[in-house]
C-alpha positions as CSV (number, residue, x, y, z in Angstrom):
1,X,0.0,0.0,0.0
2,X,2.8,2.6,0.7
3,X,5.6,1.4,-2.1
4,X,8.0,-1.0,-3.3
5,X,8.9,-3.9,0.1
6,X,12.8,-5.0,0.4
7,X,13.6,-7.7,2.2
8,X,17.1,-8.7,2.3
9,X,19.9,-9.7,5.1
10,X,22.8,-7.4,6.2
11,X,24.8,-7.0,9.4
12,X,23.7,-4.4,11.3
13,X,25.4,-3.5,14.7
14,X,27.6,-6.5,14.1
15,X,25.0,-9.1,13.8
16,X,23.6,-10.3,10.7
17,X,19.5,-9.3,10.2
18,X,16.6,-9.6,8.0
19,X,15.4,-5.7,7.0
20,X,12.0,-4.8,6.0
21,X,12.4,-1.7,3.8
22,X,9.7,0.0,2.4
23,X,10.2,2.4,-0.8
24,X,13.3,3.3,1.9
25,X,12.1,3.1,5.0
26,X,13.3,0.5,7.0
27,X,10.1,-0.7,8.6
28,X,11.5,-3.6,10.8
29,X,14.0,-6.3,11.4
30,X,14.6,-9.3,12.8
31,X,17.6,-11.6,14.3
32,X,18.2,-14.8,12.1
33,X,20.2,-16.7,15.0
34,X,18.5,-19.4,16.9
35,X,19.0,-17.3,20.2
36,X,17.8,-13.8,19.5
37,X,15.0,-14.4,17.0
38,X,12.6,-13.3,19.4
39,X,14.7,-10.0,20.6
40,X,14.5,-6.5,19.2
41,X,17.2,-5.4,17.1
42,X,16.7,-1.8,16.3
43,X,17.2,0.6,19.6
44,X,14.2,2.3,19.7
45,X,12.1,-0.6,19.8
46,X,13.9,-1.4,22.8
47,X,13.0,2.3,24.1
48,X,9.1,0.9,24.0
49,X,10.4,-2.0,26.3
50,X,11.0,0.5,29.0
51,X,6.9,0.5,29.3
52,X,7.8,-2.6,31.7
53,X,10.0,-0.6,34.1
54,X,6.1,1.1,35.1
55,X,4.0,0.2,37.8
56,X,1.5,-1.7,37.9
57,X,3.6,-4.0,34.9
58,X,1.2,-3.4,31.9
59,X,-0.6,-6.4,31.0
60,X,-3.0,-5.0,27.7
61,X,-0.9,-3.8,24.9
62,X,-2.3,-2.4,21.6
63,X,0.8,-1.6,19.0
64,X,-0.3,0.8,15.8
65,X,1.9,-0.6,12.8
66,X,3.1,-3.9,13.0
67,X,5.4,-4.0,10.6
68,X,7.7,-7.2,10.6
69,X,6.2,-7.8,13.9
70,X,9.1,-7.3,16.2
71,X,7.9,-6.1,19.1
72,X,4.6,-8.6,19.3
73,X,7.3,-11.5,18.9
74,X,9.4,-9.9,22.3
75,X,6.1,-9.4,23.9
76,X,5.3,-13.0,23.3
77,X,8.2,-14.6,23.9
78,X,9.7,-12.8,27.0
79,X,6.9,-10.5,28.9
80,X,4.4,-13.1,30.1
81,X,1.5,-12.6,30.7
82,X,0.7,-9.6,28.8
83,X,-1.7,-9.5,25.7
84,X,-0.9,-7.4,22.5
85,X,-3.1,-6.0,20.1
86,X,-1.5,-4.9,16.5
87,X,-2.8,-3.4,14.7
88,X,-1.4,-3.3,10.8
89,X,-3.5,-1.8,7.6
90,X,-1.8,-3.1,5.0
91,X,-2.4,-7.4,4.7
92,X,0.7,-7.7,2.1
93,X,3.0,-6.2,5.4
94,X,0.8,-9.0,7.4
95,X,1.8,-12.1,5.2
96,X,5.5,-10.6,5.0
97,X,5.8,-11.0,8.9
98,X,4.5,-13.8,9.1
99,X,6.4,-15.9,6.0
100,X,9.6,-13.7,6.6
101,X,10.1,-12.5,10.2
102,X,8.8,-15.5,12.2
103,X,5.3,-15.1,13.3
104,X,4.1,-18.3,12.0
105,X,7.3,-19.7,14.2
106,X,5.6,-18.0,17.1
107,X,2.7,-19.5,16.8
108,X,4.2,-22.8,16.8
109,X,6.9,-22.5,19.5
110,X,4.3,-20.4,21.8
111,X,1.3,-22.1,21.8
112,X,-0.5,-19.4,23.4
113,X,0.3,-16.6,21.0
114,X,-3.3,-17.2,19.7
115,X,-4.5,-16.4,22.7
116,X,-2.1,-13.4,23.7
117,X,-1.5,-12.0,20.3
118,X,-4.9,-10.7,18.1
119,X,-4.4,-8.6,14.7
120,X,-6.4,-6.2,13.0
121,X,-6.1,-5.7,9.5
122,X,-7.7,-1.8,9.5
123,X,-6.1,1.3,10.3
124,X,-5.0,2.8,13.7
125,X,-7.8,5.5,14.3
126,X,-10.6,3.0,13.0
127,X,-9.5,0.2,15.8
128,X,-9.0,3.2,18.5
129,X,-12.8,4.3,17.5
130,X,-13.5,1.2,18.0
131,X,-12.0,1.1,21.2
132,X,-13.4,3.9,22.4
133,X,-17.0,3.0,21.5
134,X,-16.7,-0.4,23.2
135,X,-15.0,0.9,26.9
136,X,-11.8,-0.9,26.0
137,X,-8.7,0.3,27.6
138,X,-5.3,-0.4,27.6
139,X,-1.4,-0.1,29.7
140,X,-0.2,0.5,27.0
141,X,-0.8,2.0,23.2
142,X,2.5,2.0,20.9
143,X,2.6,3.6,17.9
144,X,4.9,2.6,14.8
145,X,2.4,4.2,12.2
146,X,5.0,5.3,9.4
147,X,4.3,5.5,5.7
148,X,7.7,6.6,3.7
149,X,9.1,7.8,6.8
150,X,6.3,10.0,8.2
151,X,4.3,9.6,11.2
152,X,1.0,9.2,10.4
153,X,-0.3,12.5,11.3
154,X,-4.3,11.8,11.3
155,X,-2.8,9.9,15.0
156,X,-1.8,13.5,16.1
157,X,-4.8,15.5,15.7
158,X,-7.1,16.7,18.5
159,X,-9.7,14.2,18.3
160,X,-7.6,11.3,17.5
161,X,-5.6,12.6,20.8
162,X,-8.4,12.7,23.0
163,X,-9.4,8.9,21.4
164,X,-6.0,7.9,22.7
165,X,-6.2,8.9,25.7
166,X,-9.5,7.8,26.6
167,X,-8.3,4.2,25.5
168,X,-5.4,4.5,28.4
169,X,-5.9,3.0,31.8
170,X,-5.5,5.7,34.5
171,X,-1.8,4.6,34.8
172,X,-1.0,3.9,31.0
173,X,1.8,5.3,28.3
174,X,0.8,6.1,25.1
175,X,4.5,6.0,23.6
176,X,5.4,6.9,19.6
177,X,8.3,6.4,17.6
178,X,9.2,10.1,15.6
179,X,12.1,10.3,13.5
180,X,13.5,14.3,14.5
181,X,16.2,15.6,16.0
182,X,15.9,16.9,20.2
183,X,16.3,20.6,18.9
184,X,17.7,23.1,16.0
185,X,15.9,23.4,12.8
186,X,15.2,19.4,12.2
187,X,13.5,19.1,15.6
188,X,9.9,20.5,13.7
189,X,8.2,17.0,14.0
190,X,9.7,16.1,17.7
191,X,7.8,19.7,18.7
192,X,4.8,19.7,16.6
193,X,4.2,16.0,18.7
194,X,4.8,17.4,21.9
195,X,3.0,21.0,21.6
196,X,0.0,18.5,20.8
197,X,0.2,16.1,23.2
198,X,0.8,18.5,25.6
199,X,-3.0,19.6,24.9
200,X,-4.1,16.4,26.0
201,X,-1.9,14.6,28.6
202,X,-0.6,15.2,32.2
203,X,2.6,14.7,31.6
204,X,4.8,14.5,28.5
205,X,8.6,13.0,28.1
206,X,11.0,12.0,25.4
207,X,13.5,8.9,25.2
208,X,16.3,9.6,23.3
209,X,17.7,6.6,21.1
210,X,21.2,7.4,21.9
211,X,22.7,10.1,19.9
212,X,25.8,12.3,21.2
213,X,24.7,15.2,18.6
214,X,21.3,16.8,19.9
215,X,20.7,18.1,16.5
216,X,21.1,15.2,14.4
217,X,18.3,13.4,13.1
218,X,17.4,10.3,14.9
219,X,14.6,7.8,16.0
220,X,13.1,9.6,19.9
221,X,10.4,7.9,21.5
222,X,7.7,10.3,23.2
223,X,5.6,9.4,26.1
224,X,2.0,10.9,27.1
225,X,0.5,9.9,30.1
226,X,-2.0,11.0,32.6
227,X,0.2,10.7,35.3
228,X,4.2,10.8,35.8
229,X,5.4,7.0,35.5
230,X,8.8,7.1,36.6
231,X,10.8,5.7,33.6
232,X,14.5,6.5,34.5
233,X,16.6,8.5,31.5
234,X,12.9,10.0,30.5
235,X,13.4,13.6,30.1
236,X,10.2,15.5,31.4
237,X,8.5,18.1,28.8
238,X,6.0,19.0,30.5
239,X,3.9,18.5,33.8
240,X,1.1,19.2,35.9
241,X,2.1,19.2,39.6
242,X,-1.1,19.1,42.0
């Protein structure tokens, strides 16, 4: 639906992985090894792990974009008991993750994938409509929605906000992936998120992926949540005391 999907094997911090490009975007990727098939490769999906450092340990999960499947796999395989949701629009992106990046393995070594894993093959703000109509709520709400590396802006609007953060348990993150720098004249998407989440949530943070070079472009992980959860390295935007 959004271009041309690559998938080819490289090394990439000095382990050999299976990318998922799409029309240049590198939508997701997976270990080939026996022992790390199951564990996130790229650094930012291991800034949405950090949603298990909270507490109460989120058990309902609902991940916008599923791309190659990465993070449903790690849910799966190493956070028992929790329960993910994904969410993916585009069914060619479905059948990729599942011949290509070991979802059908999942099923078969985790038994109980069926029953902890559900996908929905619609788009984000249709399921979170959804979700709102019907009282369901989550821990957690992650969102990957990209198209040619662009967040999916119709997720940032005020209504779509105010659907997201209905969907939250009292204590839950809402955490997206935007590709910006922390500030200097490529940090425009990193504050347009922010200055709208700020509308919405309590408290608002940002997880840097790691760079030394505050104005270099990079993947940043920003939280929203209705109440300060205490993930360590967070750096606070904004917050209502009281």
């Amino acid at each position: 639906m959004f271009g041309t999907a690559w998938i080819y094997r490289c090394r990439y911090e000095g382990k050999i992985v299976r990318m998922l490009d799409v029309s240049g975007s590198l939508q997701s990727a997976t270990y080939l090894d026996n022992d790390n098939w199951c564990d996130l490769a790229f650094p930012y999906m291991r800034l949405y792990d950090r949603v298990f450092d909270t507490q109460p340990c989120p058990q309902e999960i609902l991940m916008l974009g599923g791309g190659g499947f990465a993070f449903p796999k790690h849910v799966i395989a190493h956070r028992s008991p929790a329960h993910i949701d994904v969410v993916e629009i585009d069914p060619a992106i479905v059948r990729i993750a599942y011949q290509h990046f070991f979802v059908r393995r999942l099923e078969q070594e985790y038994p109980e994938t069926k029953s902890r894993m559900r996908v929905f093959q619609t788009d984000a703000l249709t399921h979170l409509q959804n979700c709102h109509n019907a009282g369901r709520r989550y821990d957690a709400i992650l969102n990957d929605c990209y198209a040619r590396q662009q967040l999916d802006t119709s997720l940032a609007t005020p209504k779509a906000l105010e659907i997201v953060a209905d969907c939250l348990s009292p204590e839950g993150l809402y955490m997206i992936n935007v590709v910006s720098a922390l500030e200097g004249s490529e940090s425009e998407p990193l504050m347009i998120l922010v200055n709208a989440l700020t509308t919405v949530f309590a408290y608002v943070g940002i997880l840097p992926c790691g760079r030394t070079e505050p104005n270099q472009i990079d993947n940043v992980v920003v939280i929203g949540s209705h109440n300060n959860p205490h993930i360590s390295d967070a750096i606070t935007i904004f917050e209502e005391l009281g």
